[in-house]
C-alpha positions as CSV (number, residue, x, y, z in Angstrom):
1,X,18.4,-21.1,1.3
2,X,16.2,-18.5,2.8
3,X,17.4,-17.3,6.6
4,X,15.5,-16.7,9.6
5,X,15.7,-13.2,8.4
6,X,13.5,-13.0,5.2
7,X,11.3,-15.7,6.6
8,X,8.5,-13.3,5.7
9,X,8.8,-14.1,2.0
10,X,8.1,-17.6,2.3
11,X,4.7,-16.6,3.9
12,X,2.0,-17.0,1.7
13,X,0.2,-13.6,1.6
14,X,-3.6,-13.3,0.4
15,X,-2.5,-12.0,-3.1
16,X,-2.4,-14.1,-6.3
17,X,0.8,-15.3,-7.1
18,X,3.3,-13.3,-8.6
19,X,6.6,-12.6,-10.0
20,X,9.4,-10.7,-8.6
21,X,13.2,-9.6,-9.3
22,X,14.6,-10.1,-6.5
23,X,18.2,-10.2,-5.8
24,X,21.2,-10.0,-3.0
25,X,23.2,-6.8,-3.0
26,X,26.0,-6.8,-0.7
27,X,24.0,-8.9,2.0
28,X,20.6,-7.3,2.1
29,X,17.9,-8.5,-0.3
30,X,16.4,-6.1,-3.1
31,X,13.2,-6.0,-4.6
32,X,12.8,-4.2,-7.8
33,X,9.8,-1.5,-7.9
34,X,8.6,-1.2,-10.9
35,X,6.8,1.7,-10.2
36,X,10.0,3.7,-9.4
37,X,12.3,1.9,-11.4
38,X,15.3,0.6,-8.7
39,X,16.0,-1.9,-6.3
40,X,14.5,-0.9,-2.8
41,X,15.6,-3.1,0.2
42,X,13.2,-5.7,0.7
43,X,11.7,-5.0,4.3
44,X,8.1,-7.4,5.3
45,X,6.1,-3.9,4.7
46,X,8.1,-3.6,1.5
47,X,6.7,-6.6,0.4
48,X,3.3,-6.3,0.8
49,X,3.6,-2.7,-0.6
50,X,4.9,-4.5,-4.1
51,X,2.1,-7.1,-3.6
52,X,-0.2,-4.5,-3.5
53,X,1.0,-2.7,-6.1
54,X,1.3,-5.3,-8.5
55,X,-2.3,-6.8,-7.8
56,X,-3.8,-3.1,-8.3
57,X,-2.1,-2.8,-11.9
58,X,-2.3,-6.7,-13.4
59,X,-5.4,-7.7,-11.4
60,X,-7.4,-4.4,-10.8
61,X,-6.3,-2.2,-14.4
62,X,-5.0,0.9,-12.1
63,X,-2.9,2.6,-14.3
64,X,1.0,3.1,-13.3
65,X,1.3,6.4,-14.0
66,X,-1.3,7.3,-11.5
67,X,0.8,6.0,-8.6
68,X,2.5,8.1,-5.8
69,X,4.9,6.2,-3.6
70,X,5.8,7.2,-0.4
71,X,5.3,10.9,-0.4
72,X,5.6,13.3,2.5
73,X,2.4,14.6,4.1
74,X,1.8,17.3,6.7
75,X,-0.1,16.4,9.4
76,X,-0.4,18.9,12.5
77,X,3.1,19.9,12.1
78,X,4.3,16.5,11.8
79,X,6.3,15.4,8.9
80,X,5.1,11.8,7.4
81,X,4.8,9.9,4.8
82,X,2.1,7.5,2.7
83,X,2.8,4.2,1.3
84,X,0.5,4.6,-2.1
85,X,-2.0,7.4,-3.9
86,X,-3.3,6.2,-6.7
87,X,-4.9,9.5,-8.4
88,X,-7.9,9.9,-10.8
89,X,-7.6,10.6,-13.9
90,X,-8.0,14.5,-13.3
91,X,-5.1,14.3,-11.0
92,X,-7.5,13.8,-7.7
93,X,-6.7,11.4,-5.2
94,X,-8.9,8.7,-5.5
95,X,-7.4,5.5,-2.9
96,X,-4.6,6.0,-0.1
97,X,-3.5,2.8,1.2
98,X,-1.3,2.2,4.2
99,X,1.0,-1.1,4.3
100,X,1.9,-3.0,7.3
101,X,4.4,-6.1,7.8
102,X,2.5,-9.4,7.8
103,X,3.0,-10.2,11.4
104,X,1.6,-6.3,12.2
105,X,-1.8,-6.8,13.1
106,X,-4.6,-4.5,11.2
107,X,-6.1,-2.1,14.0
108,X,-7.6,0.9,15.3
109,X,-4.5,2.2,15.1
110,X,-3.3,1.7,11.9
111,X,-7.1,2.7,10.4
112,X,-6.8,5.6,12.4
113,X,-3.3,6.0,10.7
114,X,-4.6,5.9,7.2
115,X,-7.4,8.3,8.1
116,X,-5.4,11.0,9.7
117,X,-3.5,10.6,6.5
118,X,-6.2,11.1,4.0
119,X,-7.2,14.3,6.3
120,X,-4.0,16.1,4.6
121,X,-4.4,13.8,1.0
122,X,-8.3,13.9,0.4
123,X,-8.6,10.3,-0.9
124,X,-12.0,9.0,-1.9
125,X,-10.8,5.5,-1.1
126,X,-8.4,4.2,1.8
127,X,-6.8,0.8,2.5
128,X,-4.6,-0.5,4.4
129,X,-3.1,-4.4,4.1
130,X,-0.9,-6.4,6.3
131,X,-0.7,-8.7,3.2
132,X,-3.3,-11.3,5.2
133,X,-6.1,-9.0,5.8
134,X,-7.1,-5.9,3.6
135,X,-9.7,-3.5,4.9
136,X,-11.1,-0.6,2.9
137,X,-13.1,2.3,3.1
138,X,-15.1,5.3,1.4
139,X,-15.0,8.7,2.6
140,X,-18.9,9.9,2.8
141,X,-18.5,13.8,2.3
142,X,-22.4,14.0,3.7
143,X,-22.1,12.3,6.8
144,X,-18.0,13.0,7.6
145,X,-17.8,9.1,8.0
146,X,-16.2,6.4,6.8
147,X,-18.2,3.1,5.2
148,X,-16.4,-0.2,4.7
149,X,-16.6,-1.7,1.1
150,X,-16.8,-5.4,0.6
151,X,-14.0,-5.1,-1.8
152,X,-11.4,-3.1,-3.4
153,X,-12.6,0.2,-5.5
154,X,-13.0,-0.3,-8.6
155,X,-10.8,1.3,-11.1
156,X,-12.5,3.6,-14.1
């Protein structure tokens, strides 16, 4: 029986279906990431983070081992940290996305999040995803602008 407090995972999120290990360790629910190979506590952003993740490898052919998880950035002195980098295959970073629970609405905000992000990454792509709504963008080096793409990046 699912509690009030993972109530998040019987939402259905605008991914395709998909398989998880999940299990209880002492109490908290796990999820297993297999980008990083353990259990990570299974928060509502951690859960559309391995969404995401699992739709870019099986559904998009993004190759895991051009995934960065969580990494620290610097960012006007200011310690953070990105969600996921999927790099080119010269090493370049090619798509920053930032991952928000499902009942966090997308906003200004949070696209202004990802961009001041990519400022210190360099990503050709962003994204960010609630798990309901997924907005994405390329970075136009001419005109210092962002332009919304209908869909995802493309993977090459």
């Amino acid at each position: 029986m699912m509690t009030e407090r993972y109530a998040y995972l019987e939402s259905v999120l605008n991914f395709p279906e998909m398989d998880f290990q999940i299990r209880n360790d002492g109490g908290k629910l796990t999820v297993f990431d297999s980008l990083r190979k353990k259990f990570l506590i299974l928060t509502p952003e951690e859960w559309v983070r391995q969404h995401m993740i699992l739709f870019l490898i099986h559904y998009r052919s993004y190759p895991k081992s051009l995934f960065a998880m969580e990494k620290g950035i610097h960012y006007n002195s200011l310690q953070k940290r990105f969600d996921i980098l999927v790099r080119d295959r010269q090493g370049s970073p090619f798509l920053l996305i930032e991952c928000k629970a499902p009942h966090v609405p997308i906003s200004q905000k949070t696209l202004e999040q990802v961009c001041m992000y990519n400022k210190s990454v360099g990503a050709q792509f962003i994204g960010v995803s609630n798990g309901l709504n997924h907005l994405f963008f390329k970075f136009d080096k001419k005109s210092d602008k962002y332009e919304q793409l209908v869909d995802l990046p493309e993977y090459s």
